[in-house]
N, C-alpha and C positions, 0 to 999 in steps of 0.2 A: 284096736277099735277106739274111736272116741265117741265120749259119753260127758251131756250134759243134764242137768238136773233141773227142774220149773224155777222160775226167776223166784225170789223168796225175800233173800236177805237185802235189805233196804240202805243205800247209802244214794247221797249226792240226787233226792228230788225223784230217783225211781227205785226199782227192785233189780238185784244182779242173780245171775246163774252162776255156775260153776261148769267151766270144758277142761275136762281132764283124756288121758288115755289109759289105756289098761295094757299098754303095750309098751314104749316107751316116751321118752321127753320127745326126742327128735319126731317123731311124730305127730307129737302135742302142735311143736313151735310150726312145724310142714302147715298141718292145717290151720291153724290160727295166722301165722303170713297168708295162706291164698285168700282168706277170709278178711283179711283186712284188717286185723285185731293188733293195734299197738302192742309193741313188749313191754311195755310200762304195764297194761295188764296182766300180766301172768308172775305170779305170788309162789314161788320153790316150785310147788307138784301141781299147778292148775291156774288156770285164767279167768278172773271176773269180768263177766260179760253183762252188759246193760237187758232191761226185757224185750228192748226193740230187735235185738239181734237173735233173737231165743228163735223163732220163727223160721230164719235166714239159715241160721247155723244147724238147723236138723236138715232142710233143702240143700243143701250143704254137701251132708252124710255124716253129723254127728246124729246118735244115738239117744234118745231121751230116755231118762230111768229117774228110779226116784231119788231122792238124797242119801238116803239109808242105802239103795244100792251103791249109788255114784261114791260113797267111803266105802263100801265094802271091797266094790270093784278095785278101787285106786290100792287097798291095804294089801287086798291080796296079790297084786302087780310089782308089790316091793317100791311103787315111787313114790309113794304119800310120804310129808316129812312131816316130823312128828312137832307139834306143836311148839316146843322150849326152844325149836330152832327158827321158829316165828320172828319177825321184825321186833314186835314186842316183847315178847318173852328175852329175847336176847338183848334189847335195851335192860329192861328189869334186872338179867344176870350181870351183862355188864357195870354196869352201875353201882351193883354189889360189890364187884371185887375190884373196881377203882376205887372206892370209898376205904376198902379194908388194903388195901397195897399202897397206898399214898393218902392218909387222911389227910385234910386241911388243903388240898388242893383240885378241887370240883371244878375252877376253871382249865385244869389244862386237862382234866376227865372229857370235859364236853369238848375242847375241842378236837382232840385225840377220837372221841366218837362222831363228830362230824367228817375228819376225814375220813373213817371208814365207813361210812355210809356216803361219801359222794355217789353223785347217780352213775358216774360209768361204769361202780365196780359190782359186778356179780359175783365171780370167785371170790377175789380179795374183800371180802365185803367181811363185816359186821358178825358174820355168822362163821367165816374161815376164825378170826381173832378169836372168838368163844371154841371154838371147834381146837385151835391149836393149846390156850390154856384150861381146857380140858385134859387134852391130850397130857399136859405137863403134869397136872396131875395125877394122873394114871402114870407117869412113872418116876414121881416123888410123895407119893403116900398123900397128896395133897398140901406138901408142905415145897414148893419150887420156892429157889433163893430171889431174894430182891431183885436182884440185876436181871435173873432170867426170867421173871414176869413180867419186869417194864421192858427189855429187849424183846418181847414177845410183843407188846402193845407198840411198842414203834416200828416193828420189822416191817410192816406195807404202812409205814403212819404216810406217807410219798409212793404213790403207785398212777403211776402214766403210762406203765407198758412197754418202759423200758429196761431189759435186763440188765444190772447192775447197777446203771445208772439210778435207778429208784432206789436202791440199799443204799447206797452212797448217801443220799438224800436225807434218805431217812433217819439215818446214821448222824446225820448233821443237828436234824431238827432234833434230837435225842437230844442229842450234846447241847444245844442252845436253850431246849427246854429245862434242863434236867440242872443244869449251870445253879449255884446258889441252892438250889434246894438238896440237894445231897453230897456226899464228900466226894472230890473232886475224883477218886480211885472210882469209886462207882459208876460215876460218871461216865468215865474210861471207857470201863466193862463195859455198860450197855452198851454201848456205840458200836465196841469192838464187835458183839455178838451180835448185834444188826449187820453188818457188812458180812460176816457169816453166813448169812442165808442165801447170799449170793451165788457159793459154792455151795453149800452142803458139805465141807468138806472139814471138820473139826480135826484139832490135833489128837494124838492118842492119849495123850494125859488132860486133853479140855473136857472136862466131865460137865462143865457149863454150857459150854458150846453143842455137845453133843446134845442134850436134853434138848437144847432149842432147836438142834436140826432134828429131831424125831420127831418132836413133836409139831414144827410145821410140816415133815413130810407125813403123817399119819396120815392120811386123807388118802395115800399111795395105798394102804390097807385095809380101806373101810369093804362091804359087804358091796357086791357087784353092783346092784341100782344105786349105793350111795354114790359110785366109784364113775356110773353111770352119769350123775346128776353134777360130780365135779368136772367130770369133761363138757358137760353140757355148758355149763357156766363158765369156765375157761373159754370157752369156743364163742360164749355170749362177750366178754369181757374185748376180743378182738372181731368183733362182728363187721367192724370198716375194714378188715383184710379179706381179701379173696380168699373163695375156698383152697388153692390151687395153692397159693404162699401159706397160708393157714398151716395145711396139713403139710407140706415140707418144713415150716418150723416145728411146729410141735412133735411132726416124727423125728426131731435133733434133740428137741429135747426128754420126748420120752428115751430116746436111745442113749442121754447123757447118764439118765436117773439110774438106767437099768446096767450101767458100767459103772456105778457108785458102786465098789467093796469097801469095807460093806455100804447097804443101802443103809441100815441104822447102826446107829454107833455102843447106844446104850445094851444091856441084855434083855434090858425088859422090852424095850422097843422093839429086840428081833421076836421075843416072844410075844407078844403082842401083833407085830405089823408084816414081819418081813415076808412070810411064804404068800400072803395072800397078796401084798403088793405086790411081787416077783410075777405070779399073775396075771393081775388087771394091767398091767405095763407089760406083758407077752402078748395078751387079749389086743391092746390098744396100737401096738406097731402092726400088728397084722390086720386090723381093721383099716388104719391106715393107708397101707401097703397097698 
């Protein structure tokens, strides 16, 4: 069902609604496209909508409830994301731990977070980087090596959508940025562990490598609606490809993920990620299909 809430909150000279669903995203994005409503409005779990549309969009067959329902409804649906994963909230986080991983260097912080907020990227965005060193720390006690938090921060620092080619990329501007400001071995490392994430495919004694590919694939084991909302945004991230090409790439590459032995390399990543990922990647080729 979708459900919108009385226009309330005040930006840009009027007051905005919120359209959500209680059901899933895909059905959010279905009715806000027939409706007219730019994707540049819709924020994780919901769409800011002007008051002028408030009217239109219940003739529609959105649903008006009240605010307090319109969050309850969305909590209890599993798609509401919880605030810290916010635009803001995840500048703030970031910011933090550029500051404490490379003091004295704020300019190549800001633009390292410029690239991951360009407007094409929805998955690879802003909130994957927070999302992946997260991840890292959940399987170094919060303490991940130098190298494998700045190859964390450059691994999409170059994302156009093309696979490999972007790692390559990335891997370059690593190396170009990173030049003079640390010892040339380090240097190395990150570089090398960016092109890593190409494959997923760490050696058996890369215990550095490994951490970086768990921890960008964790996202493969988040809970069904998270799991939900990164398809959702992957499928946003190529929204100029046909559905037809779409779903034949992406069923190569979920059928690449799920022929990964293993999926994760570390122990805590299988205890942590691997049965639930094993899963949403069984879910997802059959949906597919």
């Amino acid at each position: 069902m979708i459900l919108i809430d009385p226009p309330f909150w005040p930006a840009h000279g009027t007051e905005f609604s919120h359209l959500v669903s209680d059901t899933s995203l895909a059905e959010l994005h279905e009715f806000a496209a027939a409706a007219g409503i730019t994707e540049r409005a819709f924020d994780l779990d919901h769409y800011d909508v002007p008051e002028r549309l408030y009217h239109d969009l219940i003739r529609a067959g959105a649903t008006p409830v009240s605010g307090k329902d319109l969050v309850r409804a969305l909590a209890a649906s599993g798609l509401r994301v919880k605030a810290r994963h916010r635009s803001r909230s995840v500048a703030t986080a970031l910011q933090y731990r550029w500051d404490a991983l490379l003091p004295g260097q704020p300019g190549l912080g800001a633009e390292l977070f410029g690239r991951w907020n360009e407007p094409h990227r929805h998955y690879h965005s802003s909130t994957h980087l927070l999302a992946v060193l997260e991840a890292l720390d959940q399987l170094t006690e919060g303490a991940p090596q130098r190298t494998v938090a700045l190859a964390a921060w450059f691994h999409d620092a170059v994302y156009n959508g093309v696979a490999g080619r972007d790692e390559e990329d990335s891997a370059v501007l690593a190396q170009a940025s990173l030049n003079g400001l640390l010892p040339a071995a380090e240097v190395r490392e990150v570089s090398r562990l960016v092109r890593l994430t190409a494959s997923h495919s760490p050696a058996l004694e890369d215990h550095a490598g490994a951490l970086l590919c768990d921890a960008d694939l964790a996202v493969l084991g988040g809970l069904p609606e998270a799991y939900a909302r990164y398809v959702a945004a992957v499928r946003a991230d190529y929204a100029h490809v046909p559905d037809a090409d779409f779903t034949k790439g992406r069923a190569a590459v979920v059928r690449r993920l799920m022929a990964l032995e293993p999926l994760f390399h570390t122990s805590r990543g299988r205890e942590l990620w691997a049965e639930r990922a094993r899963s949403n990647l069984r879910l997802e080729i059959v949906q597919l299909s």
